[in-house]
N, C-alpha and C positions, 0 to 999 in steps of 0.2 A: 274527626279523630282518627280514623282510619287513616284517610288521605297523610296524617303527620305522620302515622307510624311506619306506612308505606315510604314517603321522603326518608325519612330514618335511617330505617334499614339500607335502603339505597345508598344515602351517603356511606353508613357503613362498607358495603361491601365495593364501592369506588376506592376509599379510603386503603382495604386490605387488596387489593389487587394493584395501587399503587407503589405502595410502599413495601407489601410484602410478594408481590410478581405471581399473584395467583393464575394459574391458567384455564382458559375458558375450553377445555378438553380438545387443546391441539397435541398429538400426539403424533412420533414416526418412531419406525422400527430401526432399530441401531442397526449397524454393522460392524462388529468385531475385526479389525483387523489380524492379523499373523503377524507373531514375532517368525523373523528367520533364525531356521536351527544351524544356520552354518554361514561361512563367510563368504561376502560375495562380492569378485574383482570387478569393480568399474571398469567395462573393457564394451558395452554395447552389445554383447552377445547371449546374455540372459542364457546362460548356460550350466552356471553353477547346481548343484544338489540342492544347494536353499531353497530356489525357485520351487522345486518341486513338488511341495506341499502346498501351494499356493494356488485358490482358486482365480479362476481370470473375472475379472468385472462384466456385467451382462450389458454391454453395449448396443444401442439401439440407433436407428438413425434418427436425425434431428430433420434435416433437411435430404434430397427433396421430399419423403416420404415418410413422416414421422410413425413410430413406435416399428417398422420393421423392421428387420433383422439388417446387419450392413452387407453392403454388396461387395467388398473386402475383409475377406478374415482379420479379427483384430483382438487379439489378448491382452489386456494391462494388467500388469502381475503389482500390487501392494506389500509392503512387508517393513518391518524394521529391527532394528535393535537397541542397545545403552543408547548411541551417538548419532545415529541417521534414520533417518526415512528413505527409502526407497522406491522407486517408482522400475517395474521393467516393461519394455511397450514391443510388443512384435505384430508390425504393422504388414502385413501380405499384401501386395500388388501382384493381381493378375498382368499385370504392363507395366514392370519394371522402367522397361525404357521411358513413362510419362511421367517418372516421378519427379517431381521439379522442385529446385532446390537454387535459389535467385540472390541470398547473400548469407553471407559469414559474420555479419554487424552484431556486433554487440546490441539488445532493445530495438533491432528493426522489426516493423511492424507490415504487413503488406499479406494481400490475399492468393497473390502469385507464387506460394511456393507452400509444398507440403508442411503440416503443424500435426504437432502432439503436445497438448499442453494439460494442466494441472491446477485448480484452481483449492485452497485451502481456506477454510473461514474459521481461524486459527480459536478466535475466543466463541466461537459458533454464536453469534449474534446476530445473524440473519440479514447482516448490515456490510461488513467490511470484511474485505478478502485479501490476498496475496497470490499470483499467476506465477509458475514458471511453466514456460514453455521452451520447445529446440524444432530445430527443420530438419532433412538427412545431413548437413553441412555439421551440424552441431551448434549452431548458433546459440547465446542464452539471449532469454527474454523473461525479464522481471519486472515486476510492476503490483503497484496496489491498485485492488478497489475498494470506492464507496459509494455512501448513498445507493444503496443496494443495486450499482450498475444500471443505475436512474439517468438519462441522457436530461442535462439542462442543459439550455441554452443552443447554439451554435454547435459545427462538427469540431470546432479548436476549443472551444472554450467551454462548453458544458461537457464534455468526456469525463464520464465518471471515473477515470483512472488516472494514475500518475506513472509516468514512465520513467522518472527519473528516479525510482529507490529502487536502490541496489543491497545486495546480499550477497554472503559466500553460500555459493554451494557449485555442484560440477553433475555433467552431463556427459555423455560418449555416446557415439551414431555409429551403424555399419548400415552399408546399404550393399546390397546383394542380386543375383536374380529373382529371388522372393520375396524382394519386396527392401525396407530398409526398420533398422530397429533401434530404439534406447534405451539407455539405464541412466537414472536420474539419482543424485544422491545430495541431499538435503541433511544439514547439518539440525538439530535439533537448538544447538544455540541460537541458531538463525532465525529462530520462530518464536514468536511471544503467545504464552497460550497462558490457561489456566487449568493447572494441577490442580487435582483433590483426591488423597489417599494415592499417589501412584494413577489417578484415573485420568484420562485426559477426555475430552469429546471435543471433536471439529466437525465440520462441513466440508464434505468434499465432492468436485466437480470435474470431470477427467471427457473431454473432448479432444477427437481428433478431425482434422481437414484435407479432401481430396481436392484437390482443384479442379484436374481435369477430367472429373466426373460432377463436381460443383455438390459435393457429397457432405455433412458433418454427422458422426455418429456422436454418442455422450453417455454419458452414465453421469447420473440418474436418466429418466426419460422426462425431457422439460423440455416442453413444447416451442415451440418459434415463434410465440406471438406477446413476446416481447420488444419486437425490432432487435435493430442489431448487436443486442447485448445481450440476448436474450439465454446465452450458454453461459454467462458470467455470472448470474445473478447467487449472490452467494444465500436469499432466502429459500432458493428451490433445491439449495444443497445437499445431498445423503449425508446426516449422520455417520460420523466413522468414531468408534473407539479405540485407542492405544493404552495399554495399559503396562504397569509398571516402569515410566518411564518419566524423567523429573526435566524440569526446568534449567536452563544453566544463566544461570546470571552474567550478561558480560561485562568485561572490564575491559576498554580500548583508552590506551592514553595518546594520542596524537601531539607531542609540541612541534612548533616549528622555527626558524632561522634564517632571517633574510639581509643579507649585507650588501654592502653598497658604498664605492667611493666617486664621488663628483669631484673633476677639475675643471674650471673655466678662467679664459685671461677676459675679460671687461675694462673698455677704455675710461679712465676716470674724466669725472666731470669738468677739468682744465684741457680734457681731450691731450697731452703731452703723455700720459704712457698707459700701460695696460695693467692691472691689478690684477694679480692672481690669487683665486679663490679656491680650495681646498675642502672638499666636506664629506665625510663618512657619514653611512646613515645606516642603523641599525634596527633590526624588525626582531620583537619576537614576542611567542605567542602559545596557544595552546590548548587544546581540546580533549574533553575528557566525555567516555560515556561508562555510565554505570549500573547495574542493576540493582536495585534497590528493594525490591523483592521479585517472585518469578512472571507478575502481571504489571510492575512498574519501573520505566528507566529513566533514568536522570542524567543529562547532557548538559553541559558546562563550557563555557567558553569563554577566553581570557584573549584581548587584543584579538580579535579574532582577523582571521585572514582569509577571503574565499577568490585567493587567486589561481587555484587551484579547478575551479568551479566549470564547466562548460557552460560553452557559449551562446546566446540566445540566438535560436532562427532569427535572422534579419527580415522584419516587416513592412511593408509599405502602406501607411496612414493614411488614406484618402477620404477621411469621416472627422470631425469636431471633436471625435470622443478619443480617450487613453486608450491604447493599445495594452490587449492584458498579454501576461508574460507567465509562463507558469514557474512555478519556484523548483529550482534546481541547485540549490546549496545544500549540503550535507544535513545540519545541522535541523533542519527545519522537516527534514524526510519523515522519519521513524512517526508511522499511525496519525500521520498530517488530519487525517479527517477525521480525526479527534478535537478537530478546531473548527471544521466546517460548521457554517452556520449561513444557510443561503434564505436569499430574502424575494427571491423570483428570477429566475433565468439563472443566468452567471452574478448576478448580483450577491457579494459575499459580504457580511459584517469585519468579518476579518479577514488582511488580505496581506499574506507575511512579507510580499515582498516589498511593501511601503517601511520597513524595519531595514537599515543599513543602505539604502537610495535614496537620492534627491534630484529630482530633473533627472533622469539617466545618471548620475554621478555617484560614484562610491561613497556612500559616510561610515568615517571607522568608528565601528562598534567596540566598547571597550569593555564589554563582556554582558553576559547573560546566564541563565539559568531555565531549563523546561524539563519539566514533568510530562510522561503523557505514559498511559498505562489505563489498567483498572483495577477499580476499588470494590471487593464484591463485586456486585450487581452494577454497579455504576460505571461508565469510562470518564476519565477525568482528562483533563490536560489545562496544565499551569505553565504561563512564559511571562518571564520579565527579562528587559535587555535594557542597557544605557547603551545609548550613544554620545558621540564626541560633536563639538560644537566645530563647525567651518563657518564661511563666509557667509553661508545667504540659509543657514539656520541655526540656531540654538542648540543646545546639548537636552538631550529630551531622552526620557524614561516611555517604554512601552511595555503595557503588560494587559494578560487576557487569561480569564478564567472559563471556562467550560465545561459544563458536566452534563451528563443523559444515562439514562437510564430506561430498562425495558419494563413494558407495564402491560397487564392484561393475557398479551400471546407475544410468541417471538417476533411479531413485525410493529408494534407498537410499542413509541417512543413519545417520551418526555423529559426536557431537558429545558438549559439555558448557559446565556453567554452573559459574560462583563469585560469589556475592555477601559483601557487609560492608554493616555496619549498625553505626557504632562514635559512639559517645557522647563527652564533653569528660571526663563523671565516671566514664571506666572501662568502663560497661556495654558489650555490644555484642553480636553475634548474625551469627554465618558461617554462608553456607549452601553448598553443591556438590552437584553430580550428576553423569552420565551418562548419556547418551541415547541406544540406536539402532532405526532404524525398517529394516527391512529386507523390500524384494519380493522374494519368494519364485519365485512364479508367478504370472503370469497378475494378478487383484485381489486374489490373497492375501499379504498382509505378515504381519511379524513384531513 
């Protein structure tokens, strides 16, 4: 009798920690940010009055001597207002002349040249981040994490990040005798969080990189023995609060327009003269994104076009198996790993660039519809798209559903997938799972 009422209660309190996210007393102490009491010119110089009131982050090294102090002076100043975030970084080199600074590229990525970057864990889930980073040049570097900057796989293919989503936002460098400095400015649109009352709470992780000292400091103090991700991880993130500061829902209508006249002379079949042929060809199209509340956006796409799209690194297949390609179409970016659903390695149930390709070949999509966002406590993400029927396949419907949600503490997860794969002639191909990642103790999961 005992033993049933002991079962009991247990299922109970599974049951309330499920459904209702009870936490098993994990706790961190917030951090308040500063609104700025004044305006402040994006110019690299962090010199404005606003600054002023602003305490600097207690930065620590990560490498090669964790928890001591940095062997360069280094202030990073936080602050905001209505419309931006602001990041201001006055990075001191004793040795100006070594500061190195190797490209100007848009998302280049590379350990040869100075970094100050910025990592946000927007809906603070312990799970999925956003980086921007600049070098003294000013370069931007934006990118998402997931999979809590979990390395699967290969160095190409399990990188827990995605280098191809892009955002507005703007940066300015000055680099100096003492050293070189940034001011970052982050548009509040640009970021999908979740408001309550005016309250916001993120995860924030603020590293910077000397090279020619082989140096990283960070804030928070999060250890190296992660491997090489080990500063990204958006679960060891500081709490940061913003408060009085709302959500903006955006509105982007993208159409497009593409024309085209074809002449050809072609000798007719009597071979005696040339027939001319005549053909205009007309494209058009159109894309839309929406906010649909301040935690869910909705993207739409009609005739869709991604010729627009950058070009995949050129690989060379010396193996039996498919070459993976990572997705770099717009449309498929915004909170991608809201779909992730991995099955061991790089192995994914769903894999979006099989949607609008065949053999290497375009197939035109004649429109779609994705949800991705969060619901409460849950992340959601819903896509369905048709495609157009060519030569060597059918007109086929793809759609996937996904949900997860946090259980227990902030690193434990429960969730699932459904996808369809349905044909005009009948065929088709359903998939579904279950997922749960569960911390145990301490670095150990389940």
């Amino acid at each position: 009798m005992h033993c049933r009422k002991w079962s009991i209660a247990l299922l109970i309190i599974i049951f309330c920690y499920i459904f209702y996210g009870y936490d098993l007393g994990y706790t961190q102490d917030q951090l308040i940010l500063s609104r700025l009491t004044g305006p402040v010119q994006l110019d690299g110089l962090i010199d404005e009055p606003a600054w002023d009131a602003i305490e600097p982050l207690p930065m620590v090294q990560m490498v090669p001597n964790f928890g001591e102090p940095p062997t360069e002076k280094t202030e990073i100043l936080i602050g905001y207002d209505d419309n931006y975030l602001y990041m201001g970084c006055r990075l001191y080199d004793s040795h100006p002349e070594l500061i190195q600074s190797t490209s100007k590229k848009r998302d280049f990525m590379g350990p040869n040249t100075d970094w100050i970057g910025f990592i946000l864990d927007t809906f603070n889930d312990n799970e999925n981040g956003v980086n921007f980073s600049t070098n003294p040049s000013g370069l931007r570097l934006d990118l998402t994490i997931f999979n809590d900057a979990q390395q699967t796989g290969d160095m190409i293919m399990g990188e827990p990040i995605n280098i191809s989503w892009n955002t507005f936002w703007d940066v300015k460098t000055v680099q100096n005798d003492e050293g070189w400095f940034a001011e970052f400015r982050i548009p509040f649109s640009s970021l999908r969080f979740q408001e309550i009352d005016g309250k916001v709470v993120m995860g924030l992780i603020v590293w910077r990189w000397i090279p020619h000292k082989d140096e990283q400091t960070i804030f928070p103090a999060i250890p190296n023995d992660y491997g090489q991700w080990s500063a990204w991880k958006p679960s060891k993130a500081q709490e940061v609060v913003i408060q009085g500061i709302r959500s903006r829902k955006p509105f982007y209508v993208t159409p497009y327009f593409l024309g085209g006249y074809g002449l050809s002379n072609e000798l007719n079949e009597a071979e005696t003269a040339y027939e001319r042929t005549e053909e205009p060809e007309f494209e058009l199209g159109l894309d839309v994104k929406y906010g649909l509340t301040s935690n869910l956006t909705l993207d739409v796409t009609l005739n869709t076009d991604f010729a627009q799209v950058e070009a995949d690194d050129e690989q060379v297949n010396l193996t039996r198996f498919s070459l993976f390609f990572p997705e770099k179409r717009l449309f498929f970016q915004e909170r991608s790993s809201n779909f992730e659903f991995n099955i061991g390695g790089p192995q994914q149930v769903f894999y979006s660039r099989r949607i609008g390709i065949h053999n290497g070949k375009p197939v035109r999509i004649w429109g779609g519809a994705r949800i991705v966002g969060r619901v409460g406590p849950w992340d959601v993400g819903l896509l369905n798209m048709q495609t157009a029927r060519t030569k060597e396949v059918v007109s086929e419907n793809f759609g996937v559903l996904r949900i997860r949600r946090q259980v227990i503490n902030p690193n434990t997860y429960v969730g699932g997938i459904a996808t369809s794969r349905i044909g005009v002639d009948g065929q088709y191909n359903v998939t579904y799972g279950l997922v749960g990642i569960f911390r145990l103790y301490g670095d150990d999961y389940l």
